[in-house]
C-alpha positions in Angstrom: 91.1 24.3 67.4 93.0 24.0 64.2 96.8 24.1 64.0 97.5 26.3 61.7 100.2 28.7 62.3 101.4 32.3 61.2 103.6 31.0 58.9 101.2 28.6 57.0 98.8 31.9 56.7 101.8 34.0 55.8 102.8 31.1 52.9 99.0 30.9 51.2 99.3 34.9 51.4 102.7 34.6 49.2 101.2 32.1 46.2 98.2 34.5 46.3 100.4 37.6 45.6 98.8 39.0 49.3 100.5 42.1 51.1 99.5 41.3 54.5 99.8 43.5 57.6 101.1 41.6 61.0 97.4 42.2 62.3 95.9 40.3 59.0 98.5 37.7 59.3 96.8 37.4 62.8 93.2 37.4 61.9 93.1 35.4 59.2 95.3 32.9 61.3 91.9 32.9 63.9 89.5 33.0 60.9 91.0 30.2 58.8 92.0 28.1 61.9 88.1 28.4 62.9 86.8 27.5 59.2 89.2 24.6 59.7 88.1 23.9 63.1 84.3 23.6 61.8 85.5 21.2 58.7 86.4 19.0 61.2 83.1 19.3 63.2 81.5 18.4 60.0 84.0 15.5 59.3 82.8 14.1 62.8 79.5 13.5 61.9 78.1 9.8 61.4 77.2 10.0 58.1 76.5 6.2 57.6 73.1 5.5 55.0 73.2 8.9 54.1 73.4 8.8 50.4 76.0 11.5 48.5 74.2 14.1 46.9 75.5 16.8 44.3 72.1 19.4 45.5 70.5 19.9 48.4 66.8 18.6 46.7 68.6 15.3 46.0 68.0 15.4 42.5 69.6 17.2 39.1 67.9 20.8 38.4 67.6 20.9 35.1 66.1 22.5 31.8 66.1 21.9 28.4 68.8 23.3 26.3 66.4 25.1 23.5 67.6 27.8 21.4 65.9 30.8 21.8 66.6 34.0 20.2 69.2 36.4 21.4 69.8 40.7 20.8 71.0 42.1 18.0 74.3 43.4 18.6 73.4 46.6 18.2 70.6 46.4 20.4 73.2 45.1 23.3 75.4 47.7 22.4 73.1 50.3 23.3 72.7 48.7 27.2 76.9 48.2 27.6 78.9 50.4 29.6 81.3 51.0 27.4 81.6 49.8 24.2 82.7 50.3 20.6 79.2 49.8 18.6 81.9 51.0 15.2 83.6 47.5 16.1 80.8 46.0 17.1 82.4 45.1 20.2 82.3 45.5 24.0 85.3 46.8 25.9 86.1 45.5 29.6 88.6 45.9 32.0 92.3 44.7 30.7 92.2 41.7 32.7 96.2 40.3 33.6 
């Protein structure tokens, strides 16, 4: 079982800008403290002549970067929510 505490949950919750209840203080405390819990399961294992990998197949996935041809504006203008086809543009959530 991890040791993290209340206050260490209540701390992350402050730099994230999190309004959290007393009871989501205390089930993110269980939740976290068992993610950590299993990190160090995981750290436990004898991973000796196991090589690192970066994907589970062991091997880059790849294609070829070839140019292909995209929509007209217009044409993906027509498909968008919301947009301003007399700008040319797509409008989206202000984002702050």
């Amino acid at each position: 079982m991890s040791s993290l505490t209340r206050g260490e949950v209540t701390r992350i919750a402050d730099l994230a800008r999190l309004a959290l209840t007393d009871d989501e203080v205390d089930l993110f405390t269980k939740q976290l403290g068992d993610i950590l819990g299993y990190v160090e399961q995981i750290r436990g294992l004898d991973t000796t002549g196991v090589a690192p990998t970066a994907h589970v197949l062991n091997r880059p996935i790849e294609r070829a970067d070839v140019p292909a041809p995209t929509l007209a504006r217009a044409e993906a203008l027509t498909t968008a929510p919301d947009a301003a086809p007399e700008a040319g543009l797509f409008k989206v959530p202000r984002v702050l």
